[in-house]
N, C-alpha and C positions, 0 to 999 in steps of 0.2 A: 256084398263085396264085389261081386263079378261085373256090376251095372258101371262101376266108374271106367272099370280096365276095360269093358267094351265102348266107353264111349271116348276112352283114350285113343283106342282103336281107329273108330270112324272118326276122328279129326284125325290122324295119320292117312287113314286112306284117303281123305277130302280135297286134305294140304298136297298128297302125294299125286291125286287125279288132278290138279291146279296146275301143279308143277308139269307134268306132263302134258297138258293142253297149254301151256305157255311155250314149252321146246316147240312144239306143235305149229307155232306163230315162225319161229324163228327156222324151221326143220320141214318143210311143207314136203312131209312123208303119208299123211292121211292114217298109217295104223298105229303115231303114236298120239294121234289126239283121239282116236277111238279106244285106245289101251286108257289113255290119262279119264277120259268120261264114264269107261266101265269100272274106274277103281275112285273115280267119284260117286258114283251112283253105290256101289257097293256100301262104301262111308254112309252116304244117305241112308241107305237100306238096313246098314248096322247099328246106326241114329234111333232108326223107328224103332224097330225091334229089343234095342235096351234102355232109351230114353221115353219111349212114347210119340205120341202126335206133335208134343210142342218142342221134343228134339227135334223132329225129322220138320217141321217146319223152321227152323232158325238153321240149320245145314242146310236146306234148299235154299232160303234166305243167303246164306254165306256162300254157296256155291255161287251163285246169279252176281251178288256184286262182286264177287272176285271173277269171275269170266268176262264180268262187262269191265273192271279193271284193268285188266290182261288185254283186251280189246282196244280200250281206248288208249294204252301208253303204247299197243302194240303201233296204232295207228300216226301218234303224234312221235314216236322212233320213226317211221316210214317216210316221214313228211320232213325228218330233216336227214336222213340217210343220202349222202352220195347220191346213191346207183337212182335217186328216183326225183333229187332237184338239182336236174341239170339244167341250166341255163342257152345253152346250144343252140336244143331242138325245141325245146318253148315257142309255143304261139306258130308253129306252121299252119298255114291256112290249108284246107283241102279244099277246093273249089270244086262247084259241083259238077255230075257228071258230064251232062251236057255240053259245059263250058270248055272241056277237057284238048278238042276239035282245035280249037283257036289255037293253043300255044304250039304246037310241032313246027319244029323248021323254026319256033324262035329262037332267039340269042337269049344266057341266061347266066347268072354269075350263081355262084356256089355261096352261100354264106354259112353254110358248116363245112366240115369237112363230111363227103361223102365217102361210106367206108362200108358199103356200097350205098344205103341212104342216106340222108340228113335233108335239107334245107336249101332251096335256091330264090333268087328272086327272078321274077320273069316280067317285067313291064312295071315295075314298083312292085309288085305283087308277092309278099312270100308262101310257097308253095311247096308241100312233100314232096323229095324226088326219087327216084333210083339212079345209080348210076349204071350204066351197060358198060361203061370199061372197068369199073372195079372201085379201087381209092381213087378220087380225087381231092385235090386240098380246095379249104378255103380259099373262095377270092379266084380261082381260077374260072376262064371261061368256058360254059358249057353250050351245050345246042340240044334243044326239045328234038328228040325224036320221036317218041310214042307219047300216047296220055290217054288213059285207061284204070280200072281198079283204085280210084282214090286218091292216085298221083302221077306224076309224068315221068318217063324215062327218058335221062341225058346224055348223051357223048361227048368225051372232049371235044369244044372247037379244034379246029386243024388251020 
């Protein structure tokens, strides 16, 4: 009689380690997706021990596609969230080091707002920038003054 109510159990702790590596996705705290895996594993472990070998294989089993589940909706939630498809700063070029030398001292419009970064175009060219005076809007004109580290830094024209 004791084998069902332990294996009540380890799907409790399985479903409860799930749940807690899913907060995990949303809460990037680090100790509650390691709390959510140790009280999965426990489940696992309480599987074996009152099911046998072909419990604790179908709980390993249900652990792995519900973490790759967790995973992948966590992933396709991300892909349409606000904070990570914005349209703005899409597609800035980094041109490479090198090249970096040529634009200082040029003329450069802002096509985001820089709030202190975003987007300018430099010669047709859209290109990462900083801003050295702080916010600048859209559309106003800037001036290369450095370019260094992966993108260039701009001053208001005057």
């Amino acid at each position: 009689m004791e084998q069902p109510a332990s294996l009540a159990l380890a799907w409790t702790l399985l479903a409860a380690g799930l749940v807690l590596i899913a907060a995990e996705f949303l809460l990037p705290t680090v100790f509650i997706g390691f709390v959510g895996a140790a009280v999965s594993f426990a489940g696992i472990w309480l599987s074996a021990s009152s099911g046998g070998v072909g419990a604790c294989l179908l709980f390993c089993l249900v652990f792995l596609l519900g973490l790759t589940a967790e995973f992948l909706l966590f992933r396709r939630w991300m892909r349409a969230a606000p904070i990570t498809n914005r349209a703005d700063n899409q597609g800035a070029a980094v041109p490479a080091a090198s090249g970096f030398a040529l634009y200082v001292g040029r003329p450069a419009r802002a096509l985001t707002v820089l709030a202190p970064s975003g987007a300018v175009e430099i010669d047709g060219l859209r290109v990462e920038a900083f801003s050295a005076d702080g916010y600048v809007e859209r559309g106003a004109a800037v001036v290369v003054t450095e370019a260094a580290a992966g993108r260039v830094t701009v001053r208001l024209a005057r």
